[in-house]
N, C-alpha and C positions, 0 to 999 in steps of 0.2 A: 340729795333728796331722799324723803324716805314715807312710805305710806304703807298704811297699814289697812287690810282690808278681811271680813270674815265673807264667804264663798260658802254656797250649798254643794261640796263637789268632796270627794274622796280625794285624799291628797296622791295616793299613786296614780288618779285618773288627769288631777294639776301636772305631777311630774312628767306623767308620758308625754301629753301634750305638749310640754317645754321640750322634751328630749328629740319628740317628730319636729318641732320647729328649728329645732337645731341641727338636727338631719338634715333636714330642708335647704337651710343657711348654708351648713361645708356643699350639699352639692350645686347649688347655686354661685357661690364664690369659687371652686375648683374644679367643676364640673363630675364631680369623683363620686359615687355612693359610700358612704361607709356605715359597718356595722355597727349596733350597741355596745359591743366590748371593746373597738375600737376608741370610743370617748371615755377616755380616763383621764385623772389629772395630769397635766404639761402636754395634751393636745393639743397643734398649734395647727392655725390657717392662716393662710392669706386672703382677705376684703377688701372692696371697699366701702369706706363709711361717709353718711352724710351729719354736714354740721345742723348746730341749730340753723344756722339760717342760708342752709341748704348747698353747702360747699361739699364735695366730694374730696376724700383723700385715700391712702392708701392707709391700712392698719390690720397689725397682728393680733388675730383671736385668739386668745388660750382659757383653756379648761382650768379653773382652778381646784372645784371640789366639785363632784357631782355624786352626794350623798343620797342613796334613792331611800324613801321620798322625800327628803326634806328639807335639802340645800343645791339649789342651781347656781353655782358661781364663776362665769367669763368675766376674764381681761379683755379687754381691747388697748394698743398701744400704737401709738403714731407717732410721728416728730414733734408735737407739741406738747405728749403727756401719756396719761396712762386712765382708762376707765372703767370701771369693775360695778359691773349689773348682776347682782347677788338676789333670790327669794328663797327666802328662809320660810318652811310649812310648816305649818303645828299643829295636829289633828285635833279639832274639840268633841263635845256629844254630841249624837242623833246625825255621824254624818259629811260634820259641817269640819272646814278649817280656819286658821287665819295663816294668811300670808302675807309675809313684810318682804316690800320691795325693796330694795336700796341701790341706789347711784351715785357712784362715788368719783372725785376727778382730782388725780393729781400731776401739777403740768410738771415740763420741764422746766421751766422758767418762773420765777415767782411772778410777773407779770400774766401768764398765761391761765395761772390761778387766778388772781384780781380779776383777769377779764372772765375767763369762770362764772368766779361769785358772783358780778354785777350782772352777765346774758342769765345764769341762773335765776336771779331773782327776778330780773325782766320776763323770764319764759314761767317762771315759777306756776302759775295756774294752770297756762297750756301746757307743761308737762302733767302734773299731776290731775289733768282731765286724758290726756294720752295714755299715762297709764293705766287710770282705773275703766277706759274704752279696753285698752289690750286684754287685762284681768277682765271685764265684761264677755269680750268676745271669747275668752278662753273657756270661761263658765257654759256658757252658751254653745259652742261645738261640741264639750264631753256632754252635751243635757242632748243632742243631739245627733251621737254617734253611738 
């Protein structure tokens, strides 16, 4: 899935927010605080993740690129595949940005793909109203800190 959205918000004020929430995330999942120079690329955790339709499993979070400000990019990896939630920021005039989210899913099985595409398409609207609530709510906290 991939959407794209422009935001009245400075893009290092978008990045911080992503970076506290993912502060948030490793002490939540390890119970551990860690610092900002700590999250660099091949930062890895242990989670747990919920499916679409709300199965819990276990899965490895890793850092793939964390370009400030302009590229947020986790792996998550389980037994069934691998999934990569990347937002790519790009500053415009007066302020504003766009940011492209992307979610990407490669299983281990080529069956676990098919099943994929097809819950993909099924969920397709209720994601893409999830994330553009997540990008809402994120707008909304920097307008408000």
């Amino acid at each position: 899935m991939k959407l794209i959205s422009e935001m009245n918000v400075r893009a290092d004020a978008l990045f911080e927010v992503l970076i506290q929430s993912l502060k948030h995330d490793i002490a939540q999942a390890t119970g551990k605080e860690v610092s900002r120079k700590d999250l660099v690329a091949g930062f890895t955790y242990d989670k747990m993740m919920m499916s679409k339709l709300g199965k819990s499993s276990p899965a490895t979070a890793t850092i793939v690129d964390l370009t400030e400000p302009t590229v947020y990019h986790m792996k998550f990896t389980n037994n069934k595949g691998e999934n990569h939630v990347i937002y790519n920021i790009r500053s415009l005039d007066n302020g504003r940005i766009e940011v492209t989210y992307e979610e990407t899913y490669t299983g281990m099985k080529k069956f676990d793909e098919l099943n994929n595409k097809v819950m993909g398409h099924i969920f397709k609207k209720s994601s893409e109203k999830r994330v553009r609530m997540l990008l809402e709510g994120m707008k909304n906290y920097i307008e408000t800190t």
